[in-house]
C-alpha positions in Angstrom: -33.5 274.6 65.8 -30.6 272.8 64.2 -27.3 273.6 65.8 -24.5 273.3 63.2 -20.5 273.0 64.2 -20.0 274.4 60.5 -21.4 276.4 58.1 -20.2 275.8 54.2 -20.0 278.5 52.2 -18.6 278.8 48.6 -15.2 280.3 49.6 -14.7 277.7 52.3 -17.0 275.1 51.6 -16.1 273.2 55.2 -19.0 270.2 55.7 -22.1 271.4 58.0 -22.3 268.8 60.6 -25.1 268.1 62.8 -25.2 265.6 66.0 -29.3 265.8 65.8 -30.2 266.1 62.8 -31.5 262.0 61.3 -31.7 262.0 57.1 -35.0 260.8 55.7 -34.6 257.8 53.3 -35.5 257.9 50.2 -37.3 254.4 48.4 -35.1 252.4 46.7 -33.6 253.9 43.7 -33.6 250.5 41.7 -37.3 250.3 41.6 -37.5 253.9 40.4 -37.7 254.8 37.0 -34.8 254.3 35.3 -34.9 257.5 33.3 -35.5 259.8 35.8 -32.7 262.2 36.3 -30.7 261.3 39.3 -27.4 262.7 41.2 -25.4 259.7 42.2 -22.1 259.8 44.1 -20.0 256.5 44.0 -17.1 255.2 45.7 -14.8 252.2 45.9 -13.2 251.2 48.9 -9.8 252.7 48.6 -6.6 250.9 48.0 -3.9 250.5 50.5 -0.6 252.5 49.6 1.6 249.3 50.7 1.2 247.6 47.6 0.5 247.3 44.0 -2.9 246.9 42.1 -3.6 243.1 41.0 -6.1 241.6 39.0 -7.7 240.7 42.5 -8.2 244.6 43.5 -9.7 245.1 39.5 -12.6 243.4 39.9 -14.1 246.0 42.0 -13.1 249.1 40.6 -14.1 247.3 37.3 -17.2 246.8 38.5 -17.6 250.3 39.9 -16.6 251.4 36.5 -18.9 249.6 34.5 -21.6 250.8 37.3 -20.3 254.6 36.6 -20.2 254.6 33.2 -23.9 253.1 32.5 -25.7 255.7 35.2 -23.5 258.5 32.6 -24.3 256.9 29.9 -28.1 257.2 30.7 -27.9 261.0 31.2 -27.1 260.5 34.9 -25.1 262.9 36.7 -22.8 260.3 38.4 -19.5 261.0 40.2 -17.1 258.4 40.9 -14.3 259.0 43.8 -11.8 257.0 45.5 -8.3 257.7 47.1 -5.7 256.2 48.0 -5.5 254.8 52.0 -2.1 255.9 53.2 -1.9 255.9 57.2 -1.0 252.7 59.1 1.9 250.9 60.9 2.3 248.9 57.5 3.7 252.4 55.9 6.0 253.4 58.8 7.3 250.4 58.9 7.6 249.7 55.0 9.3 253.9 54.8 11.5 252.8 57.7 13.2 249.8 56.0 13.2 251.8 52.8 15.2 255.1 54.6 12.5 257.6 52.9 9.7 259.0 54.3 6.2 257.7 54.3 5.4 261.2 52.3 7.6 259.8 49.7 6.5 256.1 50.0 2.7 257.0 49.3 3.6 259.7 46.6 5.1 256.8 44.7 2.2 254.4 45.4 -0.1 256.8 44.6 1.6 257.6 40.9 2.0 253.3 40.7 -2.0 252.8 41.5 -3.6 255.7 38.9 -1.3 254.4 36.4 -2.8 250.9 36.7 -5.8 252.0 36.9 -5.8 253.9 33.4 -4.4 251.2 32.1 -8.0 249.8 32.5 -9.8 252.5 32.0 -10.9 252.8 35.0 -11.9 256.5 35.4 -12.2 258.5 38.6 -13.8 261.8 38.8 -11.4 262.2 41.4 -8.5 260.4 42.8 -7.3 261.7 46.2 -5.2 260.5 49.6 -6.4 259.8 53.0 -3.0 262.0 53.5 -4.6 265.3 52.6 -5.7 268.9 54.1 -9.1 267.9 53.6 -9.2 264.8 55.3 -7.4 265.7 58.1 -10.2 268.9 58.5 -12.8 266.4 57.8 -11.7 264.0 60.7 -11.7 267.0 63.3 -15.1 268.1 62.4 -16.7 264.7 62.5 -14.6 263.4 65.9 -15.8 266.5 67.4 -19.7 265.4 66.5 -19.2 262.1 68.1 -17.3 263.8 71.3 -20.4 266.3 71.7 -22.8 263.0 71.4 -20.6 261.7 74.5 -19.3 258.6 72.2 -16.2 258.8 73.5 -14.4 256.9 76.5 -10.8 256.4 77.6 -9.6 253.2 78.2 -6.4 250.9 80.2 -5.5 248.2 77.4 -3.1 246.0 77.3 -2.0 245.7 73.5 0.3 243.4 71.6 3.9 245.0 70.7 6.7 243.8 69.1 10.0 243.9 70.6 12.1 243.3 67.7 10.1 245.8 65.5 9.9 248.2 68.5 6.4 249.5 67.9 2.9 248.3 68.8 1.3 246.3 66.2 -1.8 247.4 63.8 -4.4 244.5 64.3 -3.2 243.3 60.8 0.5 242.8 61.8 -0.6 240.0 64.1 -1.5 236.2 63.4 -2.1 233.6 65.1 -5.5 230.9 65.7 -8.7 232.5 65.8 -10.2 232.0 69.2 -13.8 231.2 68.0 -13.4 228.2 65.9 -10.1 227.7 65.8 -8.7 228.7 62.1 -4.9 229.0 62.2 -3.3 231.6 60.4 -5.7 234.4 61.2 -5.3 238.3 61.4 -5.5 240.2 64.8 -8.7 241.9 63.7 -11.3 239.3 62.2 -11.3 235.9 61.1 -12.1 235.1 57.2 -13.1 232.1 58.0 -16.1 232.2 60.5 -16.4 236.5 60.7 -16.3 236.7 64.4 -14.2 240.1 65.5 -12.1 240.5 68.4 -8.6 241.7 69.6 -5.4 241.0 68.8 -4.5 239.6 72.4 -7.3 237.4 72.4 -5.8 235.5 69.3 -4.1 232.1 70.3 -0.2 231.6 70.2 0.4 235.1 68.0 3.2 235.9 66.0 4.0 239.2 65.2 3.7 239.6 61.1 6.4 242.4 60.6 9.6 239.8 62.7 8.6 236.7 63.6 8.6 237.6 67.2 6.5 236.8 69.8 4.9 240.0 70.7 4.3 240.8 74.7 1.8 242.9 75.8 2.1 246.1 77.3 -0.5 249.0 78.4 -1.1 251.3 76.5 -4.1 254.5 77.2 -7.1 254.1 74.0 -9.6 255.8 72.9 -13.3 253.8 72.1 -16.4 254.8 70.7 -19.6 253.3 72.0 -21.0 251.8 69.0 -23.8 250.1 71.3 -25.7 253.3 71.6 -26.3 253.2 67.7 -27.5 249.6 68.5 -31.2 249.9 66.9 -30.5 252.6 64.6 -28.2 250.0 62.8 -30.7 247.0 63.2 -33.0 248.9 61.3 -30.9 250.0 58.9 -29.4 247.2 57.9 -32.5 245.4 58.1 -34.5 247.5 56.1 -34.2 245.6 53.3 -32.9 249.0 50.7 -29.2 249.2 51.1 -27.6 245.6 51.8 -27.9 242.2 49.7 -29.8 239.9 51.9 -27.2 237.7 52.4 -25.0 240.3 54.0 -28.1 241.8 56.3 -28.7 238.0 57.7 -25.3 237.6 57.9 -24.7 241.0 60.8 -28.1 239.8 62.0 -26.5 236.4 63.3 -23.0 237.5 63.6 -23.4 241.0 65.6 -26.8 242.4 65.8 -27.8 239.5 68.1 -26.0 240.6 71.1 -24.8 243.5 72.4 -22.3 245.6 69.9 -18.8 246.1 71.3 -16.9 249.1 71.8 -14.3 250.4 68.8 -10.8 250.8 69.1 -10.6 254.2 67.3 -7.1 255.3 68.9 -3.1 254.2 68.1 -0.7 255.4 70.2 2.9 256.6 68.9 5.1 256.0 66.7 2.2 255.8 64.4 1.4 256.9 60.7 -1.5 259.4 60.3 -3.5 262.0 61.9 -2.7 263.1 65.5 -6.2 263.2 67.4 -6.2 266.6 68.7 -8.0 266.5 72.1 -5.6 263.2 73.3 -1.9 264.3 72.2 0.9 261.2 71.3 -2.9 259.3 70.2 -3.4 259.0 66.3 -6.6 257.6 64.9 -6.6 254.5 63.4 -6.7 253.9 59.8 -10.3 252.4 59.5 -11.4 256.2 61.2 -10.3 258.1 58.7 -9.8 256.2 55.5 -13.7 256.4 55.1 -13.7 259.8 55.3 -11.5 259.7 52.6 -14.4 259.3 50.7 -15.7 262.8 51.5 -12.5 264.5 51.6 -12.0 263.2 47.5 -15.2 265.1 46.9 -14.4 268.2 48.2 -11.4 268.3 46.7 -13.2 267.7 43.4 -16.2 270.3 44.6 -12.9 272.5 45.6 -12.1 272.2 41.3 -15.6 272.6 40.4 -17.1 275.1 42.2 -19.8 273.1 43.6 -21.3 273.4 47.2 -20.0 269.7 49.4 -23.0 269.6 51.0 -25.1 269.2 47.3 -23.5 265.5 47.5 -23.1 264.4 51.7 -25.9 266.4 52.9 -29.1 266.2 50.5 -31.5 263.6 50.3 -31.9 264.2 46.5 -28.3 262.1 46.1 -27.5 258.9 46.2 -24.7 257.3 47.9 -23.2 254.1 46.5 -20.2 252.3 47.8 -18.9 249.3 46.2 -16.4 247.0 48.5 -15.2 243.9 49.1 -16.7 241.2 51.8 -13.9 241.3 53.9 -14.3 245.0 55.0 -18.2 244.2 55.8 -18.1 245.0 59.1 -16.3 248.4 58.9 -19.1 249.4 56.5 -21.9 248.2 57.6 -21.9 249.4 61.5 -19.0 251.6 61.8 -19.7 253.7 59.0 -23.4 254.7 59.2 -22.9 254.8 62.7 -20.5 258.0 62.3 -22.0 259.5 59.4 -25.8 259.6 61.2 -23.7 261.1 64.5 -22.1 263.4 62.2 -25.7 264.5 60.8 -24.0 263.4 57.2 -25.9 261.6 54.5 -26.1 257.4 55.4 -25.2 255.4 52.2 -28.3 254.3 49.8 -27.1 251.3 49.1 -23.5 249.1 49.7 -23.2 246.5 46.7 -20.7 244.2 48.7 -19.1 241.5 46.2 -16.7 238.2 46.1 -12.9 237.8 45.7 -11.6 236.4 42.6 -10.2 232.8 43.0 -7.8 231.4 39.8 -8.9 228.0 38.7 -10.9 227.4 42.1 -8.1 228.0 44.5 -6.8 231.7 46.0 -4.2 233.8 44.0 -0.8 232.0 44.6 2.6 233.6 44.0 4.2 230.3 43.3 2.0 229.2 40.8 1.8 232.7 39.4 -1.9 233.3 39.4 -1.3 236.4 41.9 -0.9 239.0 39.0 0.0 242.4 39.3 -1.9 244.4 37.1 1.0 246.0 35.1 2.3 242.8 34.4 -1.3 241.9 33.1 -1.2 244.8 31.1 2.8 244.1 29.8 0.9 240.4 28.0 -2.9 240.7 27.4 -5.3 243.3 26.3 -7.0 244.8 29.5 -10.3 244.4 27.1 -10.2 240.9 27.9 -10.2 241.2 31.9 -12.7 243.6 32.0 -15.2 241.8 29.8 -14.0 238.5 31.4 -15.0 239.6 34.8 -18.5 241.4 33.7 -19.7 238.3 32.2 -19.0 236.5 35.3 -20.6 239.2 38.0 -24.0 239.5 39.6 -25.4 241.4 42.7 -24.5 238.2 44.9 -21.6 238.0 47.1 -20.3 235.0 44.9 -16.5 234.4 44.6 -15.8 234.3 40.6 -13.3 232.6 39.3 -11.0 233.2 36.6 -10.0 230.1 34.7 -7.9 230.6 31.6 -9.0 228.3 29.6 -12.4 229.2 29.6 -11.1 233.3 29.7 -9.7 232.1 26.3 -13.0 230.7 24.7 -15.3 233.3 26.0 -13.2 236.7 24.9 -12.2 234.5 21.6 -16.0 233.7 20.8 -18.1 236.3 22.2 -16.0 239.7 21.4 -13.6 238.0 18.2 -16.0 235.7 17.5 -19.2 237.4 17.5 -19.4 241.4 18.3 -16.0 242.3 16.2 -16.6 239.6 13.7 -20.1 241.7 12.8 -18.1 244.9 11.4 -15.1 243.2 9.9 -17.9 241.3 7.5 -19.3 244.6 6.6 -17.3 247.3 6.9 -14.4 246.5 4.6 -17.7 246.4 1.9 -18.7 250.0 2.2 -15.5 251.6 3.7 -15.1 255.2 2.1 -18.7 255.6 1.3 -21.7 255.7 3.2 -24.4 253.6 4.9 -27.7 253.7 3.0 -29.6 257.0 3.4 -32.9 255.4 4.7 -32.7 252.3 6.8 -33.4 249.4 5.0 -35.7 246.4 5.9 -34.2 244.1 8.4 -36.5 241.6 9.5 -37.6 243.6 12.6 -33.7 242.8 14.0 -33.0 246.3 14.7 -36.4 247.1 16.4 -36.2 243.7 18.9 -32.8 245.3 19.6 -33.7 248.3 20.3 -36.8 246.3 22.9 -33.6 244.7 24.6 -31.9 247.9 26.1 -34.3 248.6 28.9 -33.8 245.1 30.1 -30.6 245.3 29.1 -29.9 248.6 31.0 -32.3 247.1 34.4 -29.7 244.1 34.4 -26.5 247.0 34.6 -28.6 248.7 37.5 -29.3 246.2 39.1 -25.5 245.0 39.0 -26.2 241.9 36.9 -23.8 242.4 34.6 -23.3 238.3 33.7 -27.3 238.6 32.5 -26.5 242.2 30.7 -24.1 240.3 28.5 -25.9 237.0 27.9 -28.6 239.3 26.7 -26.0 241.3 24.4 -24.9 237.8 23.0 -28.3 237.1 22.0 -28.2 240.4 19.8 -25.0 239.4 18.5 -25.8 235.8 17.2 -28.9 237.1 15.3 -26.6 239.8 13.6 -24.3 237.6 12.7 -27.0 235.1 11.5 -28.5 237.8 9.1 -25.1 238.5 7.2 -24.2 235.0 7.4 -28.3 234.6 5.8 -26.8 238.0 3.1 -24.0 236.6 2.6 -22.6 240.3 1.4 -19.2 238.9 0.3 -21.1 237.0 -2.2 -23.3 240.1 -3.3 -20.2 242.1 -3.7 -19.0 240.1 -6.9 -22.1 241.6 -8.6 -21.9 245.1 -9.8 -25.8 244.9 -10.2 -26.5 244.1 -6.4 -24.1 247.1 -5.2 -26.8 249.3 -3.4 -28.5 245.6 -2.1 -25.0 245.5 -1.1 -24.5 249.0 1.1 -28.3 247.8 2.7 -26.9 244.3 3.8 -23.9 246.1 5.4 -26.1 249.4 7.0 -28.5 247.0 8.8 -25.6 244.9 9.8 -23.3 247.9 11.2 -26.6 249.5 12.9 -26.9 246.4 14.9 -22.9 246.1 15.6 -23.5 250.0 16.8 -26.5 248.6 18.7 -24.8 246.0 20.2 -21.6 248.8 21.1 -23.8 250.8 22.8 -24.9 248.4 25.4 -21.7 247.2 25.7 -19.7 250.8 26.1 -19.7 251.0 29.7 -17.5 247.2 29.9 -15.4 248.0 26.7 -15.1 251.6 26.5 -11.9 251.1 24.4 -14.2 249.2 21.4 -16.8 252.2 21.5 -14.4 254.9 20.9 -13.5 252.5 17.8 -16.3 252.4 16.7 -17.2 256.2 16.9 -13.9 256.6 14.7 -15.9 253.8 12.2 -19.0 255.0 11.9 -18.4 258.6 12.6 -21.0 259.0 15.5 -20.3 259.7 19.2 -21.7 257.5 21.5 -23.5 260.3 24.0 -26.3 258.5 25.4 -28.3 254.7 26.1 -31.0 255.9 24.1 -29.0 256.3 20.4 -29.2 253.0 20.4 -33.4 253.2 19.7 -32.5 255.2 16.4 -30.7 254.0 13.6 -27.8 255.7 11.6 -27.9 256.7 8.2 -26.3 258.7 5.5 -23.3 258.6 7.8 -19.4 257.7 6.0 -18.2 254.4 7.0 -14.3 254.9 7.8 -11.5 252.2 7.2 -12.0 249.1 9.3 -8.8 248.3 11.6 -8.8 245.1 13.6 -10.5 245.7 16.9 -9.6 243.0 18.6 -7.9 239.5 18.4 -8.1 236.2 19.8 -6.4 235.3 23.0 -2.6 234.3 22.4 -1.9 231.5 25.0 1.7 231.8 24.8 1.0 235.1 26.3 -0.9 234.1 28.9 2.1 231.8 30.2 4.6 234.0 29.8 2.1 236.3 32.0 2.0 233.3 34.7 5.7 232.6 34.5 6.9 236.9 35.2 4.6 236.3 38.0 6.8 233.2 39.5 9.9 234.7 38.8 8.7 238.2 40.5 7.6 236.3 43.3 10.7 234.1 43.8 12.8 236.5 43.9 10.8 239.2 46.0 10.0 236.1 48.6 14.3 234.9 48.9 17.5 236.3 50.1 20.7 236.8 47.3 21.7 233.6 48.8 20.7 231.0 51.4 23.7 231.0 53.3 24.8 231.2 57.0 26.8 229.6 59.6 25.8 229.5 63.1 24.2 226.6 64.8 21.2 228.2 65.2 20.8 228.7 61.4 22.3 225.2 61.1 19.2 223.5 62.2 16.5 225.6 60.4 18.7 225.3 57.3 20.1 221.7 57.1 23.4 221.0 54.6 22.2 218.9 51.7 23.3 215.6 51.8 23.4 216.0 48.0 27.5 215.9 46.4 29.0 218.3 43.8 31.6 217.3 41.7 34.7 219.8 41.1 33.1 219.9 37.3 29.7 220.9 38.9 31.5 223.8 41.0 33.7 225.1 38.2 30.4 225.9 36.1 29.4 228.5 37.9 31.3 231.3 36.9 31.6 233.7 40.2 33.1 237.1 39.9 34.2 240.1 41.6 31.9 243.0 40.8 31.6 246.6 41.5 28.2 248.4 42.2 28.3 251.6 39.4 24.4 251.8 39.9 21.9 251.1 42.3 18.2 251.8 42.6 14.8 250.8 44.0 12.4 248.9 41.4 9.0 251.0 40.8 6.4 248.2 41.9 8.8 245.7 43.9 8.6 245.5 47.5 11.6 243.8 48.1 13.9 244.4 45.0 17.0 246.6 43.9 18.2 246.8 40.7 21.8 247.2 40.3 24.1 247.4 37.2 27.4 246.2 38.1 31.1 246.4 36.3 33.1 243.2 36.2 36.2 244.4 34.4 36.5 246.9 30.8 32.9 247.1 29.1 32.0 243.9 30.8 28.6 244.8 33.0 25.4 242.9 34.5 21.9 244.4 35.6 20.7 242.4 38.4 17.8 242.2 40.7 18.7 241.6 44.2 15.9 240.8 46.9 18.0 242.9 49.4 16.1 246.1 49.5 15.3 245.6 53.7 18.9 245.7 54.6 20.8 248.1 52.1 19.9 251.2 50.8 21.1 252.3 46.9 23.1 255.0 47.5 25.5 253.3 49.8 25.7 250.5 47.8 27.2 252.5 45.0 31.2 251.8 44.6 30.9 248.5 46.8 32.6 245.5 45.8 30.3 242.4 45.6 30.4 238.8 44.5 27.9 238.0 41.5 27.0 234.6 39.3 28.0 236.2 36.4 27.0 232.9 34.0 23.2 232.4 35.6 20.7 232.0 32.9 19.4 236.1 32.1 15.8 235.7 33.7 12.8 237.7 32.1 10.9 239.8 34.6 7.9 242.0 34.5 11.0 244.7 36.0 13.6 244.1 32.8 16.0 241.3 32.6 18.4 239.9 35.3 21.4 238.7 33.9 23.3 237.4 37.4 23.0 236.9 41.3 24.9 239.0 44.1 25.8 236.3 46.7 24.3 237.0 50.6 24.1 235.0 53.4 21.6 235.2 56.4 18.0 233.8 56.8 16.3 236.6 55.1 14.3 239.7 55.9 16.1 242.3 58.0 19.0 239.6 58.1 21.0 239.8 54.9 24.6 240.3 54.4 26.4 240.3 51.2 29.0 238.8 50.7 32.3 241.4 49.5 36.3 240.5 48.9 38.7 241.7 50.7 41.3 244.5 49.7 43.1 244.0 47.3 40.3 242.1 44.3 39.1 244.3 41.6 36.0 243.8 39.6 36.3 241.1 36.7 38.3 238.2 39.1 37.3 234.9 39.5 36.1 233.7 42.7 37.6 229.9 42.9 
């Protein structure tokens, strides 16, 4: 008899979880027919609340999109939640230097990330926070399974903490050498460049990543969960050949499955971010415990919304459970994860689709050369139809890196979508706009019907997550359109007034087949399918229209649906992401005066002339406003009056040290003749001076009694 911790019912519909009970697999869904109806609940990993989206993070909520919107598309019911991960050392200390709370801190993030994200049309069916009721609940229940399955054990460790910072440090706050192969500049937790885990203290010569400091180490009590005990459940698993690449099952295989499977650190003791574990007061768990959960905690809020038992989606074997991440958080969801769902009695993932990271031009995103791009500041310059088609012609199911070169992002959005898919309704609808397609389908050439033979390949590629073969196959479609009209040649048939209804055929056939093409291409662009719904007066409800063509229907006014990529743009993208980063990464000023600073900053050997010195104009200035900058880690915008109407706005990389209200009514010393810089933020039209190396150490500079805003600083 099954012995449950929980029962859900409708009112309180609390996750049943059972310590005994094992799920029976089901075969692999890809190699079921595609047509059959199918529940499928999707996640991807969830985004950090330290930081804003960039075109980096896209690539996989794009991809989950796409992935979401196809299985909808094909009469699926599919679900797609995510949240955001809010718990951490990185949040207390970020709220700390800030002065606000990390309630307020994540409540910002949160409203930063889902605007990005719509800005892509990347749609959730829910969008929750590892913060919430139901997360917390969750995380009780499930520790409580793996407590009654004697998982549990206490343990002495010594564990790296930062004197300056005064807390202990999250694995990812230290760096230092890996201690398997060497790599420099590696996090506490894992190295990226051979995989091997292991502990912070175990890394050679560390450095703490939130001072500088040395960090000692000091004991601290922790709690561990024996993941060794799960040891052949997860080698056949992972093994089976259903729910991981290949690449990623050989890969645990030789990295961890080989030997025996260390303890986890599940435990962080105080001051801490997050969840307090109940049963082992002043102990929080760590973030990779309970940002998981996450994932069940968004779907009860949404089943909360809906009406709709939790245990329909985490505890039946007729759903399926995707989750789409990045290579770098392998390990957590690979062996941690089915590890404590299987204890908890929960459903175990169907299948993990694990991808690359997106390199610019070959090399990692760089702030100095301005290829790491926020996503808003994408959004300020280029169409977001361009990235998203950009990176679905570049994906596959393998754990490839892609890489975005703009030059070739240029050509492919310019030829394939301007080129080729738009440039099929802007020959033919401006020729039968405000009438009607013909009212039987005329005779194509059997274009339509070899169309219509593509979709199911078309749609196994999108299942499949071979989205680069999806669109090569689409292109295809859309060179023989445009061959056929260029063949018609309806511009020439219009100057006839005998060929008119010749005329209206030419353009149905050729607007069925742009609709054709539109349909298989509605879960990458879903902007151009609602544009062409308002063309051709149809909605696009399901894969199959695209089997039957439309007739009889009115065609509405074309309006350009796209243009061609405008390189100017894309530099003046690349340069907002310099100047951002420049002046996130510097002090106001680079000055100090002590011989310790002295010998990390030398004095330029490098003469001024009095000329030189008298062009900068420096001025007395008084702070009338002062505020933090929505997306800016580092910056503070403040307006300041130098005398009558005569004011600046400024962004000042000073946002560890000062907070805005108190800087309100100071006196400062600002550049008020420095070249007004354009930022993703606004414009910054001068420089408050500072001295001090940086970070926590910055001091502005201010006059003495007596100065008033507006005089010269000689």
């Amino acid at each position: 008899m099954l012995q449950f911790l929980a029962v859900a019912t409708r009112e309180d519909p609390v996750i049943a979880l059972n310590c005994t009970q094992v799920r029976t697999f089901r075969s692999n869904p890809q190699s079921e027919n595609l047509m059959s109806s199918r529940r499928i609940l999707v996640t991807a990993a969830l985004p950090y609340a330290n930081g804003n989206i960039h075109i980096g993070h896209l690539v996989e909520y794009l991809q989950t999109d796409i992935w979401v919107r196809f299985q909808k598309l094909r009469g699926h019911e599919c679900r797609y939640f995510c949240a955001d991960d809010t718990h951490g050392t990185a949040i207390m200390i970020r709220a700390r230097q800030e002065g606000r709370s990390e309630e307020e801190l994540i409540a910002d993030m949160r409203e930063a990330h889902v605007r990005d994200f719509a800005r892509f049309d990347i749609e959730f069916d829910n969008y929750g926070s590892t913060n919430s009721d139901e997360n917390r609940q969750l995380c009780e229940q499930i520790w409580k399974s793996i407590r009654d399955a004697n998982l549990v054990k206490e343990k002495e460790i010594e564990q790296l903490f930062d004197p300056e910072a005064g807390t202990f440090l999250a694995d990812r706050f230290v760096k230092g050498t890996c201690p398997k192969c060497g790599a420099e500049n590696q996090y506490g937790d894992n190295c990226d460049k051979c995989g091997s885990t292991y502990s912070p203290a175990d890394l050679i010569d560390p450095k703490s990543a939130l001072s500088g400091a040395t960090p000692e180490l000091r004991t601290a009590r922790h709690l561990f969960i024996e993941l060794e005990q799960h040891h052949e459940f997860l080698n056949e698993w992972t093994q089976s050949g259903k729910h991981l690449q290949p690449e990623i099952a050989n890969y645990l295989k030789g990295h961890f499955l080989g030997e025996e499977l260390r303890d986890w650190d599940i435990s962080r003791p105080a001051p801490y971010f997050g969840f307090e574990i109940p049963d082992a007061p002043g102990n929080y768990w760590y973030v990779w415990y309970d940002a998981p959960i996450g994932y069940i905690a968004s779907t009860w809020e949404w089943c909360k919304k809906n009406q709709v038992e939790l245990d329909d989606w985490w505890r039946n074997d007729e759903t399926e459970i995707h989750h789409f991440i990045g290579k770098d958080i392998t390990y957590f969801h690979t062996l941690f994860w089915p590890a404590m769902l299987k204890t908890a009695g929960l459903a175990l993932p169907d299948r993990i689709h694990i991808h690359g990271f997106l390199t610019v031009d070959g090399e990692k995103m760089s702030k100095t050369k301005g290829t790491f791009i926020q996503a808003s500041t994408y959004a300020e310059h280029l169409d977001p139809n361009y990235f998203r088609y950009f990176v679905a012609s570049k994906l596959s199911s393998r754990v490839d890196d892609i890489d975005l070169n703009f030059d070739e992002f240029k050509t492919k959005v310019d030829s394939d979508l301007v080129g080729k898919v738009v440039n099929i309704a802007s020959r033919c609808a401006k020729f039968v706009s405000g009438s009607t397609l013909s009212e039987e389908y005329p005779d194509d050439e059997g274009l339509f019907q070899l169309a219509s033979d593509a979709g199911s390949r078309i749609a196994e590629h999108y299942e499949k997550c071979e989205y680069s073969s999806a669109i090569r196959e689409i292109m295809v479609l859309a060179d023989r359109a445009n061959q056929y009209i260029e063949n018609k040649e309806p511009w020439v048939v219009r100057k006839d007034k005998d060929r008119q209804a010749e005329l209206q055929q030419i353009c149905t056939v050729g607007l069925n087949l742009f609709r054709q093409i539109v349909i298989y291409l509605a879960p990458v662009l879903p902007k151009l399918a609602s544009e062409t719904e308002k063309l051709l007066n149809f909605e696009i409800k399901n894969w199959d229209e695209s089997a039957s063509p439309l007739v009889g229907t009115p065609v509405g006014k074309f309006q350009h649906m796209m243009t061609r990529v405008d390189p100017k743009k894309v530099e003046q993208m690349i340069e907002e992401s310099k100047d951002a980063a420049s002046v996130e990464s510097a002090p106001a000023s680079n000055f100090n005066d002590g011989p310790e600073a002295l010998e990390k900053e030398p004095m330029t050997e490098e003469h001024c002339t009095i000329d030189d010195f008298l062009k900068v104009d420096m001025r007395v200035a008084r702070v009338i406003e002062a505020g933090h900058v929505e997306g800016a880690d580092k910056l503070l915008q403040l307006k300041l009056s130098l005398g009558g109407d005569e004011t600046r706005n400024v962004f000042a990389g000073i946002k560890s040290c000062y907070n805005p209200e108190d800087l309100v009514g100071r006196l400062v010393v600002c550049c008020a003749n420095l070249k007004p810089r354009k930022m993703r933020f606004g414009v910054s039209e001068g420089m408050v001076l500072a001295c001090g190396p940086g970070g926590k150490d910055i001091f502005l500079l201010n006059p003495d009694d007596g100065a008033v805003p507006g005089m010269r600083v000689h």
